[in-house]
ZADO-1210 file (C-alpha; in nm, 4 decimals, padded with zeros to 6 digits):
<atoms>
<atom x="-04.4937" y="06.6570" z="-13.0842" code="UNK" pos="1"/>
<atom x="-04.4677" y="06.2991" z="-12.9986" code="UNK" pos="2"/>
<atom x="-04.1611" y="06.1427" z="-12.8408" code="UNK" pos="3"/>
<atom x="-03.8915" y="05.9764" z="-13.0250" code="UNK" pos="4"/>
<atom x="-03.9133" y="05.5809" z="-12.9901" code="UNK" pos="5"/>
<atom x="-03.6698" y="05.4276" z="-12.7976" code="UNK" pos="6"/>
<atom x="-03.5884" y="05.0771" z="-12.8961" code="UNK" pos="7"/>
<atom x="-03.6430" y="04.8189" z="-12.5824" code="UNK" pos="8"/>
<atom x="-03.3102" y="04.7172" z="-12.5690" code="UNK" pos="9"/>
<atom x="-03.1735" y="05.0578" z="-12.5236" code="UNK" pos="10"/>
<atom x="-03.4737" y="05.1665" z="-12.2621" code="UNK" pos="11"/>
<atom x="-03.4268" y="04.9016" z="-12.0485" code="UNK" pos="12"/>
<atom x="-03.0381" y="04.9136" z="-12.0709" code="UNK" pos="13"/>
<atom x="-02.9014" y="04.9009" z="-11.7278" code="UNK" pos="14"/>
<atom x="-02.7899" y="05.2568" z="-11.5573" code="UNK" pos="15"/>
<atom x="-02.6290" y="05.1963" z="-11.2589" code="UNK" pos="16"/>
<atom x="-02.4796" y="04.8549" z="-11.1099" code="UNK" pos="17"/>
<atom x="-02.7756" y="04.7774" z="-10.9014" code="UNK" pos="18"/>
<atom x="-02.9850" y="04.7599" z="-11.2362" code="UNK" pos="19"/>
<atom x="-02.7219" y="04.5028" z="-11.3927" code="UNK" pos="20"/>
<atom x="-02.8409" y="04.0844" z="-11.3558" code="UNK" pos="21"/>
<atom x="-02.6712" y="03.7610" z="-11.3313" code="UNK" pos="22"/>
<atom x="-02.3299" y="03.9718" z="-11.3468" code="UNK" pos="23"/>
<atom x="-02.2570" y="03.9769" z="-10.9716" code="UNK" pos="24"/>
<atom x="-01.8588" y="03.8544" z="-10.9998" code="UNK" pos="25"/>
<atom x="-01.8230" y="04.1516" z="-11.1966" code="UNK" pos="26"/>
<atom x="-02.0030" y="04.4187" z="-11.0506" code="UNK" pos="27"/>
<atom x="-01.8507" y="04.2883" z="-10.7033" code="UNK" pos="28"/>
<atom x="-01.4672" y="04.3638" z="-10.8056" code="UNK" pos="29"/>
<atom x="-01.5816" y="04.6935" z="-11.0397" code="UNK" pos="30"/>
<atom x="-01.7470" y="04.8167" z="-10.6850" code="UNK" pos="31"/>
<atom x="-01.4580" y="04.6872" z="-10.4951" code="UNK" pos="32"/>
<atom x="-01.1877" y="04.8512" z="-10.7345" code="UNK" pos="33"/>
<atom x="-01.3604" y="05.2194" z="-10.6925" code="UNK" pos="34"/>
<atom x="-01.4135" y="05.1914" z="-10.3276" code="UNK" pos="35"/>
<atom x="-01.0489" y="05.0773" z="-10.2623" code="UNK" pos="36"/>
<atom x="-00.9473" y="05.3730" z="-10.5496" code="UNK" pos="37"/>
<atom x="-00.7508" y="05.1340" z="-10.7344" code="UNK" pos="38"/>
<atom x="-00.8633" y="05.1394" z="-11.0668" code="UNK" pos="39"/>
<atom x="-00.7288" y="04.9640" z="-11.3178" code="UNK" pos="40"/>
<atom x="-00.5855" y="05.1143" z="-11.6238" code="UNK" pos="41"/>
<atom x="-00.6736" y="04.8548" z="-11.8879" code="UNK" pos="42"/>
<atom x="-00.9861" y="04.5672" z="-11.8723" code="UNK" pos="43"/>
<atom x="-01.0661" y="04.3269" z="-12.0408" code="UNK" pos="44"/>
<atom x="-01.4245" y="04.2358" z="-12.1080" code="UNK" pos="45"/>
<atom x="-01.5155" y="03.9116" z="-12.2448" code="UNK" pos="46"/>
<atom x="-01.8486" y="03.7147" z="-12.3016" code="UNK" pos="47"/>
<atom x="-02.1303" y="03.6736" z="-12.5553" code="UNK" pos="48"/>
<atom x="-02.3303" y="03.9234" z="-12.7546" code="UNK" pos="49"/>
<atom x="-02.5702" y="04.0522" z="-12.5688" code="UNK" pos="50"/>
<atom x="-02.4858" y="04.0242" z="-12.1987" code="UNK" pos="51"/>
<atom x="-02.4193" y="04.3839" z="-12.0835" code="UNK" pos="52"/>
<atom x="-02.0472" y="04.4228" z="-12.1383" code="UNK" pos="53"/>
<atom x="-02.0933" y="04.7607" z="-12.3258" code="UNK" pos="54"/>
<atom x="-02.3912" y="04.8857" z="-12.0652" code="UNK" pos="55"/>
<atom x="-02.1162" y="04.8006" z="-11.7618" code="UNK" pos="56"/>
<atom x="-01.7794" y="04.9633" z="-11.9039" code="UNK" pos="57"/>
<atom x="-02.0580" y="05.3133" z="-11.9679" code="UNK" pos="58"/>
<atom x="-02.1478" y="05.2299" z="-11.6130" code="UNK" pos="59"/>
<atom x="-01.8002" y="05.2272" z="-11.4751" code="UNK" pos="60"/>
<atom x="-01.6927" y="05.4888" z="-11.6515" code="UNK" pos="61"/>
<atom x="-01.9556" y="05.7266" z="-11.4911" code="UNK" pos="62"/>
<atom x="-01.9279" y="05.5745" z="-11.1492" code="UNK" pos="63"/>
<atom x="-01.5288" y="05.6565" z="-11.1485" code="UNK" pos="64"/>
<atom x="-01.6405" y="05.9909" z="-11.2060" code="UNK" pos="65"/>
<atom x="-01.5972" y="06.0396" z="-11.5751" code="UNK" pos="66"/>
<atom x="-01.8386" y="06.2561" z="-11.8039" code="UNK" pos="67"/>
<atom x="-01.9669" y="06.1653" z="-12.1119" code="UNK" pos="68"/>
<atom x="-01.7857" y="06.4106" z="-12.2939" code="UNK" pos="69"/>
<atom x="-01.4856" y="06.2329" z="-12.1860" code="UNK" pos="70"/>
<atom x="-01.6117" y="05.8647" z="-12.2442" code="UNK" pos="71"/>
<atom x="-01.4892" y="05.7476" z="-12.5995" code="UNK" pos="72"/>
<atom x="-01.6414" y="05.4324" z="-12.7764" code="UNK" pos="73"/>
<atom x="-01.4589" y="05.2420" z="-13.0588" code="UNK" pos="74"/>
<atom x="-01.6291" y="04.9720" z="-13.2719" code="UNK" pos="75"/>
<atom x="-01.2701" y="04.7916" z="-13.3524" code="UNK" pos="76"/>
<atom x="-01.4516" y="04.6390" z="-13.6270" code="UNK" pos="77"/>
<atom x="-01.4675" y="04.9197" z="-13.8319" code="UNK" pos="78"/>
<atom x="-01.1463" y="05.1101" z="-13.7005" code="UNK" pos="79"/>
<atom x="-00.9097" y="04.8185" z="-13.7094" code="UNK" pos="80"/>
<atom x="-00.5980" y="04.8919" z="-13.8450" code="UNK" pos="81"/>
<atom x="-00.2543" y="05.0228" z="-13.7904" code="UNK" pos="82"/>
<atom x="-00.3492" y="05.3917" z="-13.8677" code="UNK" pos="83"/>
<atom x="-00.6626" y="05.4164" z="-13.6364" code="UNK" pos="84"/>
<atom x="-00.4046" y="05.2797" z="-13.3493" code="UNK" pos="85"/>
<atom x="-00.1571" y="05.5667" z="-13.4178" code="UNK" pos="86"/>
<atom x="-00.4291" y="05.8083" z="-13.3919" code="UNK" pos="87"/>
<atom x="-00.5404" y="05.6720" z="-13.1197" code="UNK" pos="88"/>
<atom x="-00.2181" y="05.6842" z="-12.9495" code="UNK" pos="89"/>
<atom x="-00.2049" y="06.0432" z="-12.9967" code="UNK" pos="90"/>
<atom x="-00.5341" y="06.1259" z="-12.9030" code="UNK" pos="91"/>
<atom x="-00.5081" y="05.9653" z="-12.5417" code="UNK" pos="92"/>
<atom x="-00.2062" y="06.1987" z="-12.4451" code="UNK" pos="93"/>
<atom x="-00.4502" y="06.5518" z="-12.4619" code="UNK" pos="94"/>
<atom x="-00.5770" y="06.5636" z="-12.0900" code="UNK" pos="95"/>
<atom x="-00.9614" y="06.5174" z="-12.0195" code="UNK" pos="96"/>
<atom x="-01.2328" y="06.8206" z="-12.0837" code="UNK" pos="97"/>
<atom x="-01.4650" y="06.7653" z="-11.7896" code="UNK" pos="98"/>
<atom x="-01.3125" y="06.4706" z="-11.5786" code="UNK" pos="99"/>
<atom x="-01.0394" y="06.3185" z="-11.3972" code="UNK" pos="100"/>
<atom x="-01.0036" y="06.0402" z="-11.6565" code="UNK" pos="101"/>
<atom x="-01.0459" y="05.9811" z="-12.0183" code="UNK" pos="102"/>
<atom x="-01.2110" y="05.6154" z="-12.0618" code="UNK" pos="103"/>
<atom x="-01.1954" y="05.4193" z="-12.4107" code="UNK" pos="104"/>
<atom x="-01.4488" y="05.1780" z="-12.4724" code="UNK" pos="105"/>
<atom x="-01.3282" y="04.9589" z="-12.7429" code="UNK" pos="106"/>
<atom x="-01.5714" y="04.7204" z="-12.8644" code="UNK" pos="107"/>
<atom x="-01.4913" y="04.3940" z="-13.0755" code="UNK" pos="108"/>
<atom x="-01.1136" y="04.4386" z="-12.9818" code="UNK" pos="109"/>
<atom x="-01.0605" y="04.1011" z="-13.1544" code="UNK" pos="110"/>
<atom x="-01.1300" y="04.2505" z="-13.4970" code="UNK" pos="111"/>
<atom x="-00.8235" y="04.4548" z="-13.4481" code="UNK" pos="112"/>
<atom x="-00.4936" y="04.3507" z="-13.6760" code="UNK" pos="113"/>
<atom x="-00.1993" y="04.1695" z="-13.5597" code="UNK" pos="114"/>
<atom x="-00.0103" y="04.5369" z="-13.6419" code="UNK" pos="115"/>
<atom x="-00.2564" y="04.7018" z="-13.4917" code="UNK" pos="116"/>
<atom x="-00.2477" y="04.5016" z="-13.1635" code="UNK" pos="117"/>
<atom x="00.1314" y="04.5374" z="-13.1679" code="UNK" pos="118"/>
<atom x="00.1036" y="04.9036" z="-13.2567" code="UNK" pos="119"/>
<atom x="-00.1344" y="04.9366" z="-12.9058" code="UNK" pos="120"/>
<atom x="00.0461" y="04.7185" z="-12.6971" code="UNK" pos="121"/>
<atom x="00.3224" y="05.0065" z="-12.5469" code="UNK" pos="122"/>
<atom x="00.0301" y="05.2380" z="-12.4964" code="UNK" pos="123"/>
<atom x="-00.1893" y="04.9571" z="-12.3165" code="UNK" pos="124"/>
<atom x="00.0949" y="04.8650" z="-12.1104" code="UNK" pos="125"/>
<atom x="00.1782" y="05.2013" z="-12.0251" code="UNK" pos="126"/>
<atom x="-00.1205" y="05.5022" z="-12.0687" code="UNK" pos="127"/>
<atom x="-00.0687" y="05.8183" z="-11.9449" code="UNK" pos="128"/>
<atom x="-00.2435" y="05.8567" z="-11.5997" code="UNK" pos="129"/>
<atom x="-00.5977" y="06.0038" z="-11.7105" code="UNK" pos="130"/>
<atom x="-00.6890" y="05.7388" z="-11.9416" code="UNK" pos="131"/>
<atom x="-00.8385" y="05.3998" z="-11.8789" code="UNK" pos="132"/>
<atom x="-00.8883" y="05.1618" z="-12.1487" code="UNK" pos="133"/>
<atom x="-01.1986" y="04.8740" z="-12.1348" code="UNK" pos="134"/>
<atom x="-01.1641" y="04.6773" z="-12.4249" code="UNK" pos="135"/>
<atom x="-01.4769" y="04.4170" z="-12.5182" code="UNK" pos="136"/>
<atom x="-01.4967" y="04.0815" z="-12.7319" code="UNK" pos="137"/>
<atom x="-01.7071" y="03.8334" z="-12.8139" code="UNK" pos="138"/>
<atom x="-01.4142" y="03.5833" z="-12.9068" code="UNK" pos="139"/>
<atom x="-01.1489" y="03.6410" z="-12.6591" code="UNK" pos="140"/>
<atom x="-00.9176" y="03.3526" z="-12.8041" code="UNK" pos="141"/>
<atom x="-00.8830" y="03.5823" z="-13.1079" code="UNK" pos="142"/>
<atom x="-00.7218" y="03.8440" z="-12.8664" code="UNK" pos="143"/>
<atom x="-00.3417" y="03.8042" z="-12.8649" code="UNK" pos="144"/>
<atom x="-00.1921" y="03.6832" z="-12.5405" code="UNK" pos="145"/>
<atom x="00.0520" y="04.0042" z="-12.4931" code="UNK" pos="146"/>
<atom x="-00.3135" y="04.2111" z="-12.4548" code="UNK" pos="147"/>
<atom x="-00.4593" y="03.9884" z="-12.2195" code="UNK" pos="148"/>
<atom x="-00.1687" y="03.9750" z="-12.0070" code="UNK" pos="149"/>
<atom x="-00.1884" y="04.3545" z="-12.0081" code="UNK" pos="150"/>
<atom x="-00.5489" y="04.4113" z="-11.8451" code="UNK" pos="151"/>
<atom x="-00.7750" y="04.2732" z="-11.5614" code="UNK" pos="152"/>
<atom x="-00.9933" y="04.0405" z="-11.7405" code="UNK" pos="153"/>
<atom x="-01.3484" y="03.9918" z="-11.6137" code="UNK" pos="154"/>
<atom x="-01.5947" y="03.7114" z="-11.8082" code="UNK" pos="155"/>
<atom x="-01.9417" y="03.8013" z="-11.8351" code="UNK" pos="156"/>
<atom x="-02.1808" y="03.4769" z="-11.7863" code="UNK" pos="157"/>
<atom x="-02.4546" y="03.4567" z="-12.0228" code="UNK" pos="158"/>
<atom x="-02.8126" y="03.5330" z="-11.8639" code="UNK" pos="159"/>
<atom x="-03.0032" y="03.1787" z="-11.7772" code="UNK" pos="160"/>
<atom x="-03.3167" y="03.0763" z="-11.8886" code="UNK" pos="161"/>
<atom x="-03.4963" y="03.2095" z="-11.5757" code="UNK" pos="162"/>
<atom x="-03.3047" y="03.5803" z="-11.6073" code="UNK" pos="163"/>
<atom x="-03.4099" y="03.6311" z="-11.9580" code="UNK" pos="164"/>
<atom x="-03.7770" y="03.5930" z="-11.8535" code="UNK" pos="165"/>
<atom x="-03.7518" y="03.7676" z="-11.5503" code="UNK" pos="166"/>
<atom x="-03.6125" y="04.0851" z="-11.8133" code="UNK" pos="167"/>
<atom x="-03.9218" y="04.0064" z="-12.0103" code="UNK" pos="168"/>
<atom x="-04.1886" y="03.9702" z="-11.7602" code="UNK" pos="169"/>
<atom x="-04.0626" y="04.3237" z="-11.6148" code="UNK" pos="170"/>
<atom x="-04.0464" y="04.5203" z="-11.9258" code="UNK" pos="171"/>
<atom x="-04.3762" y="04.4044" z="-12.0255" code="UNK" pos="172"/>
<atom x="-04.5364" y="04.5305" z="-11.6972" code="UNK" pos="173"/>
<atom x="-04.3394" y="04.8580" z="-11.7599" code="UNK" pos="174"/>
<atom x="-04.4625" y="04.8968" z="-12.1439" code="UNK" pos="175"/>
<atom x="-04.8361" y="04.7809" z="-11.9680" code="UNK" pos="176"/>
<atom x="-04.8146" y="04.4878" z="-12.2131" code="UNK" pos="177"/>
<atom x="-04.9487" y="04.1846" z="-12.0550" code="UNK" pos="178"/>
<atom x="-04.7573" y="03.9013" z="-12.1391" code="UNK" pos="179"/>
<atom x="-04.7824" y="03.5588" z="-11.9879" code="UNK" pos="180"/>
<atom x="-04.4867" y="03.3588" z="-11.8378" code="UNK" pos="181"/>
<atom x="-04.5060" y="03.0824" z="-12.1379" code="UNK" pos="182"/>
<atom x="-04.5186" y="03.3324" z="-12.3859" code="UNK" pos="183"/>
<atom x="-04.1934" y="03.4840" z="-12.2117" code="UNK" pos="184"/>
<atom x="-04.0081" y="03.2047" z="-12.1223" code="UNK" pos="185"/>
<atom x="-04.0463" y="03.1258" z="-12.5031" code="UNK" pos="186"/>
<atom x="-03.8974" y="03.4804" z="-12.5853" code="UNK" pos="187"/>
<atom x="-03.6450" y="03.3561" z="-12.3313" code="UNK" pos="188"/>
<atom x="-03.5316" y="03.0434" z="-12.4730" code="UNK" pos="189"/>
<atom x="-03.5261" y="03.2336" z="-12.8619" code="UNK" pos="190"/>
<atom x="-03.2811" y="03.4787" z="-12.7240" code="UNK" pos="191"/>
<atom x="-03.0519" y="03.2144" z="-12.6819" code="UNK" pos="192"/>
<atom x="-02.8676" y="03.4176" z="-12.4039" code="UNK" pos="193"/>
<atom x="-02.8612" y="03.7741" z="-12.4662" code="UNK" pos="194"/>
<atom x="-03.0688" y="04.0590" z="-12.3141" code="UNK" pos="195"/>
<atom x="-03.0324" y="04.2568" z="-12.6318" code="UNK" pos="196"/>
<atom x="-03.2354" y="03.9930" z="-12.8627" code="UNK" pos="197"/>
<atom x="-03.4541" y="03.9204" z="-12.6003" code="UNK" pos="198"/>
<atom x="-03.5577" y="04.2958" z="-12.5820" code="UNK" pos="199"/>
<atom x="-03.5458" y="04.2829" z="-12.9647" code="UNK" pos="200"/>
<atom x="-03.8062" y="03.9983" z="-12.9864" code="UNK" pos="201"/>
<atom x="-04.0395" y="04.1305" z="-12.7357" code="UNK" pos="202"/>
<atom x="-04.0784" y="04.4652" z="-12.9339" code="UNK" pos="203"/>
<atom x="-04.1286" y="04.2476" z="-13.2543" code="UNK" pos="204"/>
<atom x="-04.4173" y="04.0501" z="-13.0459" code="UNK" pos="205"/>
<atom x="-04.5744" y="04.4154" z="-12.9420" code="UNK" pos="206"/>
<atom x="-04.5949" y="04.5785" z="-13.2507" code="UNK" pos="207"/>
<atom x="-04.7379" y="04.2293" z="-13.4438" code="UNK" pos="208"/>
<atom x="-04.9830" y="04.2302" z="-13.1595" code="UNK" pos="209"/>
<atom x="-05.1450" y="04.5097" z="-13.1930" code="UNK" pos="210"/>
<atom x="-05.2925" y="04.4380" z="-12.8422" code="UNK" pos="211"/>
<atom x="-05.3013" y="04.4546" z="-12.5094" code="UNK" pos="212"/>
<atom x="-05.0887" y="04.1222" z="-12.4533" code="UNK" pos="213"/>
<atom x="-05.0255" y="03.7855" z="-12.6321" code="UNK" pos="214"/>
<atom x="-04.9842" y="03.4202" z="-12.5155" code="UNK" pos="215"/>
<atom x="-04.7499" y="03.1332" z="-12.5968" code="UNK" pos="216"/>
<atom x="-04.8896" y="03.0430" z="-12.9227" code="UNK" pos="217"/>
<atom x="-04.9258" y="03.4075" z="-13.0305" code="UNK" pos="218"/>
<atom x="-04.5738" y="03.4913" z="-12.9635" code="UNK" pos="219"/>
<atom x="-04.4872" y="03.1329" z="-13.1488" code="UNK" pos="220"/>
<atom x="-04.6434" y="03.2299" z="-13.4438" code="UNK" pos="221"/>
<atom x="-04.4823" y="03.6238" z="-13.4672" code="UNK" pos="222"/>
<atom x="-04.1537" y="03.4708" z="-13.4085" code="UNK" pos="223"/>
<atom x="-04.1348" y="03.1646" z="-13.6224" code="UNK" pos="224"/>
<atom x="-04.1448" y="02.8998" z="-13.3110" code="UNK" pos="225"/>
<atom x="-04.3663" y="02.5983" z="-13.3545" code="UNK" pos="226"/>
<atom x="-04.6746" y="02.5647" z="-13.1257" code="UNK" pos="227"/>
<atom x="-04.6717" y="02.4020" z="-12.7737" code="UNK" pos="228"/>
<atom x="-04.9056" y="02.1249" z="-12.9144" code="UNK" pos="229"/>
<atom x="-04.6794" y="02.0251" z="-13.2335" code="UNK" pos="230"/>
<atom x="-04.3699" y="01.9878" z="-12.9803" code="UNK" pos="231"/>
<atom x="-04.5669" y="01.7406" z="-12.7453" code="UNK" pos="232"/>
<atom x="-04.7082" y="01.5719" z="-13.0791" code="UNK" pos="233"/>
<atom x="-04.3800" y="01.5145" z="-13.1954" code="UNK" pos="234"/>
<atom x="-04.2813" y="01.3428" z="-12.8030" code="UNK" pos="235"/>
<atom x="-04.5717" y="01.1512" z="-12.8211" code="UNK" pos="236"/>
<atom x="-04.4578" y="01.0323" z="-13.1537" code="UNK" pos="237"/>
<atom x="-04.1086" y="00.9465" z="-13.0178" code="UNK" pos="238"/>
<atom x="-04.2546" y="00.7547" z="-12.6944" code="UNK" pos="239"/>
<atom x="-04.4636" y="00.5428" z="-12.9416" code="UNK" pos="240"/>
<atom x="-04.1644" y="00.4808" z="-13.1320" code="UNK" pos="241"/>
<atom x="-04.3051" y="00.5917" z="-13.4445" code="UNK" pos="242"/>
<atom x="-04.0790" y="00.7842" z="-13.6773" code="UNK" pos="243"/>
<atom x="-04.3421" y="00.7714" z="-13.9323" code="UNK" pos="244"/>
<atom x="-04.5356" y="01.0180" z="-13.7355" code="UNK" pos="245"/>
<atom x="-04.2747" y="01.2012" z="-13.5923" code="UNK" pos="246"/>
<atom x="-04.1188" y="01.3279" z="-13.9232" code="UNK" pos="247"/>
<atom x="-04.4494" y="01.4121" z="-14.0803" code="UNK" pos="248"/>
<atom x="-04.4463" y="01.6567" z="-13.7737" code="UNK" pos="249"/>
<atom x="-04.1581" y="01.7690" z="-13.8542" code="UNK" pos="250"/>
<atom x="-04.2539" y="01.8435" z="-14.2640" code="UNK" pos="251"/>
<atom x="-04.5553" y="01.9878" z="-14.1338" code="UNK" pos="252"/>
<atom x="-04.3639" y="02.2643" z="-13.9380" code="UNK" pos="253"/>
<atom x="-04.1120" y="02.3033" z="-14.2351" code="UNK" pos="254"/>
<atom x="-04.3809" y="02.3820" z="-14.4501" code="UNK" pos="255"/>
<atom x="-04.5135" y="02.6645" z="-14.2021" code="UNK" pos="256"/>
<atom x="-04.1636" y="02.8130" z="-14.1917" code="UNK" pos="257"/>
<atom x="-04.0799" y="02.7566" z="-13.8498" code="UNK" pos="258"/>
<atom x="-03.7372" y="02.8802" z="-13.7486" code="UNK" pos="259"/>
<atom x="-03.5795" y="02.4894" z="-13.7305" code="UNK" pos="260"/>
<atom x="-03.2871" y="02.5449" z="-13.5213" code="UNK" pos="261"/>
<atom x="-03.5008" y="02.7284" z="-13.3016" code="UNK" pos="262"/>
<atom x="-03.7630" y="02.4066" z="-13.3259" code="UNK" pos="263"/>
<atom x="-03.5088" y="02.2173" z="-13.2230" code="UNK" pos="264"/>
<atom x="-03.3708" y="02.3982" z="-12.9025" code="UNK" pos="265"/>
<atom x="-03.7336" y="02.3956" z="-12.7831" code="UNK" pos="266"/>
<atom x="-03.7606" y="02.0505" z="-12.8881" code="UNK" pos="267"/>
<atom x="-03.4557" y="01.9466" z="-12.6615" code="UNK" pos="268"/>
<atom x="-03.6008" y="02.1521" z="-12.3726" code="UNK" pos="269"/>
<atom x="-03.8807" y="01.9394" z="-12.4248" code="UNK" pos="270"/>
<atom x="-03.7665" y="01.6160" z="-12.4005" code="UNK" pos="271"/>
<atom x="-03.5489" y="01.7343" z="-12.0735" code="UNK" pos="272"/>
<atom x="-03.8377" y="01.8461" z="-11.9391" code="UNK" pos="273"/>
<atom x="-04.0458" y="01.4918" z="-11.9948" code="UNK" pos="274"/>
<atom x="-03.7154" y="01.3392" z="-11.8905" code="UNK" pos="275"/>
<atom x="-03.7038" y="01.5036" z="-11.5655" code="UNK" pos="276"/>
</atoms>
């Protein structure tokens, strides 16, 4: 019986802190917290989709010695009002199964109501001892100030360029999928700074493959990027001051469906690039 596929996001999910990138302030004062024993009873997670706030709060929850058993994740988005609170609320006073601590990963907390917040503020404030709470947003200035002032907050940076590729390069070697550092640095730049979608668009470029490996203008095409050569077509049209040429460029990749705002982030890089 074959194995159950594993989506690359999920495989190549960090497992420990030493597997985490471009996170270091955070990891630092996580490590620093657990060596010292003071842990924090409520953090605050903030950053863009896709930068490893979920993967870290699992990992810290494990590394202060909790079992999965005893690890709880909430999407907020879907359990977001008053009612889930209260339950909630009563659910954190029963004592852990396997562990020391009970942690609760809430996800989205900005999705949460404003009686909902209100409803979780006395129990954020004030948890019983085995329970530690890590909320996670994308849009921390939807996340009312009395929570915030409640928890340690830590801000997740978004991966650079170079990280994303780096991610690429080595799960490609890993999956024996040769892929070159143009065709992942464009992978890079369409992730638009998250692992996840990175991960996401490299398994979309393996399976249209159906290779070994792919190059720049393979991975263009599966992913609806224009071509290297239509982007330096369209600078050469700008240096010759022609905007005749340079928007017939432009209709041309239109017609071939070409993700635009992705045309034109790769487009900017472009001209930087030429500008530098």
């Amino acid at each position: 019986m074959s194995e159950p596929h594993i989506a690359l996001y999920r495989k190549y999910r960090p497992k420990t802190f030493a597997d985490v990138r471009g996170q270091d302030h955070v990891v630092k004062a996580l490590e620093g917290a657990i060596k010292k024993k003071t842990i924090p009873h409520a953090l605050l997670f903030t950053g863009s989709r896709g930068v490893g706030k979920t993967s870290i709060a699992r990992i810290f929850a494990e590394a202060i010695g909790t079992k999965p058993i005893d690890v709880y994740e909430i999407d907020a988005a879907s359990n977001r009002g008053i009612d889930d609170i209260r339950e909630l609320r009563e659910a954190v006073l029963t004592v852990p199964y396997q562990s020391e601590r009970k942690v609760y990963i809430i996800d989205e907390v900005h999705m949460l109501t404003k009686e909902a917040f209100n409803a979780f503020l006395k129990t954020l404030e004030e948890p019983p001892k085995h329970v530690v709470f890590i909320l996670a947003t994308t849009e921390a200035d939807k996340v009312i100030d009395t929570i915030v002032s409640r928890c340690q907050v830590f801000h997740f940076k978004a991966p650079t360029r170079e990280l994303l590729r780096e991610a690429v390069m080595d799960a490609g070697k890993e999956e024996k999928f040769k892929i070159g550092t143009d065709a992942a640095d464009l992978i890079a730049v369409s992730a638009d700074g998250s692992y996840r979608d990175a991960y996401g668009i490299l398994e979309r470029v393996m399976m249209a493959s159906g290779a070994s490996g792919a190059e720049s203008d393979t991975v263009a095409e599966i992913i609806g990027a224009p071509k290297g050569q239509a982007l330096m077509d369209i600078v050469s049209a700008l240096h010759k001051k022609s905007a005749e040429d340079a928007l017939q460029i432009v209709r041309t990749v239109s017609e071939h469906n070409i993700d635009m705002k992705l045309f034109m982030r790769l487009l900017l890089e472009r001209v930087r690039a030429v500008m530098l």
